[in-house]
C-alpha positions, -999 to 999 in steps of 0.1 A, spaced: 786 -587 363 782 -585 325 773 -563 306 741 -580 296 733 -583 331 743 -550 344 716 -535 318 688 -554 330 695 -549 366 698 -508 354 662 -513 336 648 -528 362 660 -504 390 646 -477 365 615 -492 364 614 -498 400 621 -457 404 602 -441 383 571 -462 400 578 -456 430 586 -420 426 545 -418 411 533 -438 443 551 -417 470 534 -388 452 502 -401 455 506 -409 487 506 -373 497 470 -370 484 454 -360 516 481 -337 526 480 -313 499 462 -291 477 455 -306 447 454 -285 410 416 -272 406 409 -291 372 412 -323 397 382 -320 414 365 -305 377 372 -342 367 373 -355 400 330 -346 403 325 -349 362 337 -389 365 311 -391 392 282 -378 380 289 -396 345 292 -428 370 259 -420 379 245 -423 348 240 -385 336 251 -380 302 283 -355 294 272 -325 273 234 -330 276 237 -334 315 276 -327 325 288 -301 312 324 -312 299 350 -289 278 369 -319 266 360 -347 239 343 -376 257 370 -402 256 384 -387 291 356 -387 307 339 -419 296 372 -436 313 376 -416 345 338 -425 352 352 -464 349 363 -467 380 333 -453 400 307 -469 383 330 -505 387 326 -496 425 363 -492 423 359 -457 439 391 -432 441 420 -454 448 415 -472 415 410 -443 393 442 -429 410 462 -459 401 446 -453 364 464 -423 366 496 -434 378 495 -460 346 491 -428 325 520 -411 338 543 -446 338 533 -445 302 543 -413 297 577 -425 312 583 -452 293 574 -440 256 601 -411 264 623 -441 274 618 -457 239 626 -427 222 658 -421 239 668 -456 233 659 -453 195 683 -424 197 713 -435 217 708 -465 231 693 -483 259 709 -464 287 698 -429 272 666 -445 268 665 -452 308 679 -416 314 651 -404 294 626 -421 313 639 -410 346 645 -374 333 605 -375 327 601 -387 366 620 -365 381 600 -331 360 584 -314 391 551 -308 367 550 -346 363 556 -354 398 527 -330 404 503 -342 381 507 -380 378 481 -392 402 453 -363 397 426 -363 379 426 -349 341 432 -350 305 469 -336 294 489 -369 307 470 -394 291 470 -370 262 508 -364 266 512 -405 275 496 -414 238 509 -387 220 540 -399 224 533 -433 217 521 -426 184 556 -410 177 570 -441 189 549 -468 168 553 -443 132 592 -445 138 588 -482 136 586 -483 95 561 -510 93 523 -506 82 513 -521 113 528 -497 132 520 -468 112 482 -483 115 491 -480 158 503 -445 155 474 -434 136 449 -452 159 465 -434 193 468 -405 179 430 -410 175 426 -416 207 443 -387 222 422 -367 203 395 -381 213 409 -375 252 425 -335 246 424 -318 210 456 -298 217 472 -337 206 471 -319 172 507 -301 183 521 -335 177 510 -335 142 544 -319 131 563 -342 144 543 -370 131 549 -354 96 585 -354 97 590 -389 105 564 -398 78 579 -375 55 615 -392 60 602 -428 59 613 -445 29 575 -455 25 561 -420 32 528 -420 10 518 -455 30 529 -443 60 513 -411 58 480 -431 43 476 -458 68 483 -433 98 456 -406 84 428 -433 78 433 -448 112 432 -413 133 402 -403 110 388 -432 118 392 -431 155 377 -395 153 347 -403 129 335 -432 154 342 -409 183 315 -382 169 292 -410 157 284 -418 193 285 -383 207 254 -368 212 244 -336 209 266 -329 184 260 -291 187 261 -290 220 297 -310 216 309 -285 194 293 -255 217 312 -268 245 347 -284 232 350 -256 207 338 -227 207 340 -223 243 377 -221 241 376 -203 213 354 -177 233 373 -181 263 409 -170 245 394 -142 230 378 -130 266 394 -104 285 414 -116 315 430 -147 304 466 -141 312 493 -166 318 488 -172 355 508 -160 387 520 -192 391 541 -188 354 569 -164 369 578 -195 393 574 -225 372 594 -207 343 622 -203 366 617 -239 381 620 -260 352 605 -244 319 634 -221 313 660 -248 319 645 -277 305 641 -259 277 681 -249 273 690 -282 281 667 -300 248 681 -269 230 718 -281 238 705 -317 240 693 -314 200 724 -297 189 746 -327 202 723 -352 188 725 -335 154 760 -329 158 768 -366 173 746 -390 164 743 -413 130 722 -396 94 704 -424 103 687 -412 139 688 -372 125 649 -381 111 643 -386 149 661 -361 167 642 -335 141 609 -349 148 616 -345 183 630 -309 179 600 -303 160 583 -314 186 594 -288 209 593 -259 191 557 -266 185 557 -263 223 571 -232 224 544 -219 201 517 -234 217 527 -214 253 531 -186 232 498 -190 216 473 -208 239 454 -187 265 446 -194 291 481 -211 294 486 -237 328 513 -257 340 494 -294 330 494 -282 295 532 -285 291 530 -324 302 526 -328 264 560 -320 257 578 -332 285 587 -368 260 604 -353 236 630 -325 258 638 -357 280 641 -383 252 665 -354 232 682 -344 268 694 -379 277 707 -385 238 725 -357 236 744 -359 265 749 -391 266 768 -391 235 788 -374 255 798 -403 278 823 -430 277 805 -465 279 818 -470 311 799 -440 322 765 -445 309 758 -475 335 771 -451 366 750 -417 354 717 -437 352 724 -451 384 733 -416 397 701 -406 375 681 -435 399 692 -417 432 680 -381 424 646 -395 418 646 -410 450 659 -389 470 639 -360 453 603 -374 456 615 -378 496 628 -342 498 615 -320 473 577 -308 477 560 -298 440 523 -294 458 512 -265 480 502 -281 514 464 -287 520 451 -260 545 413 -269 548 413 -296 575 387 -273 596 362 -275 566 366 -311 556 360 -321 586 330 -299 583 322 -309 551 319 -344 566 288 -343 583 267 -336 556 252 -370 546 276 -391 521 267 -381 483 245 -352 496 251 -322 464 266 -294 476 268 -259 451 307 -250 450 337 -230 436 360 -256 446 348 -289 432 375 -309 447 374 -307 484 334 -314 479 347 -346 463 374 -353 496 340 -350 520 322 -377 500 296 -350 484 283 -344 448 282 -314 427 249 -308 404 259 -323 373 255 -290 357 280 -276 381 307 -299 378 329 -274 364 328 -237 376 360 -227 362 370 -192 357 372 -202 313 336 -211 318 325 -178 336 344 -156 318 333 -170 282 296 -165 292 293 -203 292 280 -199 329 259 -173 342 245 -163 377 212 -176 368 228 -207 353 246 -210 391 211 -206 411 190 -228 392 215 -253 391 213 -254 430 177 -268 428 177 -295 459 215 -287 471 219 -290 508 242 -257 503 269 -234 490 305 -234 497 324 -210 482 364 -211 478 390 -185 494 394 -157 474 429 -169 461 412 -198 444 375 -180 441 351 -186 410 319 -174 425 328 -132 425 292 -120 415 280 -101 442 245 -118 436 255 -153 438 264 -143 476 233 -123 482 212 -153 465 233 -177 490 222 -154 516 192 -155 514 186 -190 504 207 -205 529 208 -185 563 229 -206 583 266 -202 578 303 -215 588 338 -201 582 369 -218 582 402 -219 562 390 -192 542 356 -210 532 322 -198 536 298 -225 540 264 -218 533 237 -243 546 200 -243 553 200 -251 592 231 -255 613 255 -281 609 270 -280 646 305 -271 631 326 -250 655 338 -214 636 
């Protein structure tokens, strides 16, 4: 086999993985317990489906790009499996733009190393069929890096336009602004690349906000509700942070530390104005975990391109020829085998109230702390209610009374095990109580309903 040949059977067999590794994830939908912003965005695409409007109807903590497209799907009568394969394209995106920077740096087999390196991340793995924001964010993000390393006005135009875009999806995009900089910076055209990127991203933005309405209410809810919700009390980094440091952070983070010192060390002057944007990259990672409360594991997606596209480089510099076509093959297996081996999802432990959940009439609305499993049974949240998150409560952006007079014409309440509970005010239980007499308990739900629903306890 030549060599020609033995790259395009490597690509494709990368391609081939890093898809398939995605689809066996999501095939595991029903057996475990997806994040909690999944069924936020899960029962937000729904009700915008249904014609209520985000802001002035749903409320909705992101810019409206996000949820404008999630609502596609539902409204095209595609339903879930087609806004789950939307997902999937994000996070093969994601994939592949980390390819492209690898390969800009050290060639095409670094750039498939790269790519597979970004499959194989247990936080991608976990995230690349649900629901929400951060990986198409992270997916566009890092083709705007790719398109302003191009050096051609065209491009720069692209990289301005997605970074547009991912704004209008996730405003933490803006980390990627440094590393945008740099490689503008160290163009040989820098005033038009920096020009023709600015007035496409601006542009982007300013039609984004011309057909947003309410505008305050926009701000009030993108904003200043984060702003309100890092300065309230009780925003630590999660439980969860001890174990996902020690899973991957820590050493994906020593690797693109070692992975950027052989690149700079290594590589050509003329791939260094890469290798810094991407180390710039990641640094502004490290200061946005330092910074950014709350702080969750989706977040980080945004700066899983960069560590894999520097990782592969650097090490790969490393190799003989001879070796780079036998480590991506090597790099092919572990993805395989690890999406058949290695769990990165807690296993789903609420069959009892599904099934539960179940008899309730299809689309019936349902008040709830756990916004996805209502989604799973078929039901609907009051648009209002779509998100009950803890950010919200604890920001003041959702009251008790906010709670019960949303709940006008709900068939019930079902409220989350305490592990995962958003609904602590004594009074919402009382109100529930009274309200809705006839109760069920299983897999550490409490469902609330006004006559019996025949469910065994």
């Amino acid at each position: 086999m030549n060599v020609s040949a033995a790259a395009r059977s490597s690509l494709a067999a990368t391609g081939v993985a890093v898809v398939a590794n995605f689809l066996v994830r999501a095939s595991h939908l029903r057996m475990v317990q997806l994040d909690y912003d999944d069924g936020v965005y899960w029962q937000t695409a729904l009700a915008v489906a249904d014609g209520h409007q985000p802001y002035a109807e749903v409320f909705f903590a992101q810019p409206p790009l996000y949820a404008w497209l999630s609502a596609l799907p539902f409204a095209l009568n595609g339903g879930e499996l087609a806004a789950r394969i939307l997902t999937i394209g994000w996070a093969v995106l994601l994939a592949a733009g980390a390819g492209i920077l690898g390969r800009g740096l050290a060639g095409r087999y670094a750039g498939m190393a790269a790519a597979l390196l970004v499959a194989l991340l247990p936080p991608v793995q976990r995230y690349c069929f649900q629901f929400g924001a951060d990986l198409p964010t992270a997916a566009l993000v890092t083709w705007s890096v790719v398109c302003a390393g191009r050096g051609r006005l065209r491009w720069w135009l692209a990289s301005g336009t997605l970074l547009g875009v991912a704004l209008a999806m996730k405003l933490i995009a803006v980390v990627v602004l440094p590393a945008l900089l740099v490689v503008t910076l160290m163009s040989r055209r820098r005033l038009a690349a920096l020009a023709s990127m600015s007035v496409a991203a601006v542009a982007v933005c300013v039609l984004t906000l011309i057909v947003t309405r309410p505008p305050a209410v926009v701000w009030d809810q993108v904003v200043a509700l984060h702003l309100s919700a890092a300065d309230a009390p009780g925003q630590p980094v999660p439980a969860g942070a001890t174990t996902m440091l020690a899973v991957w952070i820590v050493p994906f983070g020593l690797l693109s530390a070692a992975g950027a010192f052989l690149c700079l060390r290594r590589l050509s002057r003329a791939q260094r104005p890469l290798v810094l944007a991407l180390l710039v990259w990641g640094v502004s990672g490290v200061v946005f975990a330092g910074l950014h409360r709350p702080i969750f594991e989706h977040h980080l997606l945004l700066f899983v391109a960069p560590g894999a596209a520097i990782i592969a480089a650097g090490f790969f510099t490393l190799l003989r020829p001879r070796m780079h076509l036998v480590t991506t093959a090597a790099l092919v297996l572990t993805c395989v085998v690890q999406v058949l081996t290695m769990p990165v999802s807690p296993r789903l432990e609420a069959s009892a109230m599904l099934r539960c959940l179940r008899t309730l009439p299809v689309g019936s609305v349902l008040v709830t702390d756990d916004q996805e499993i209502a989604a799973r049974a078929g039901l609907r949240t009051p648009p209002w209610l779509a998100d009950t998150s803890r950010v919200r409560i604890s920001s003041g952006y959702l009251t008790t009374s906010d709670i019960i007079t949303g709940a006008q014409g709900a068939v019930g309440v079902l409220f989350a095990p305490s592990d995962r509970a958003k609904f602590v005010d004594p009074a919402i239980a009382e109100w529930a109580r009274q309200e809705y007499p006839a109760t069920y308990r299983a897999d550490g739900y409490l469902l609330a309903t006004v006559t019996p629903l025949g469910c065994r306890q």
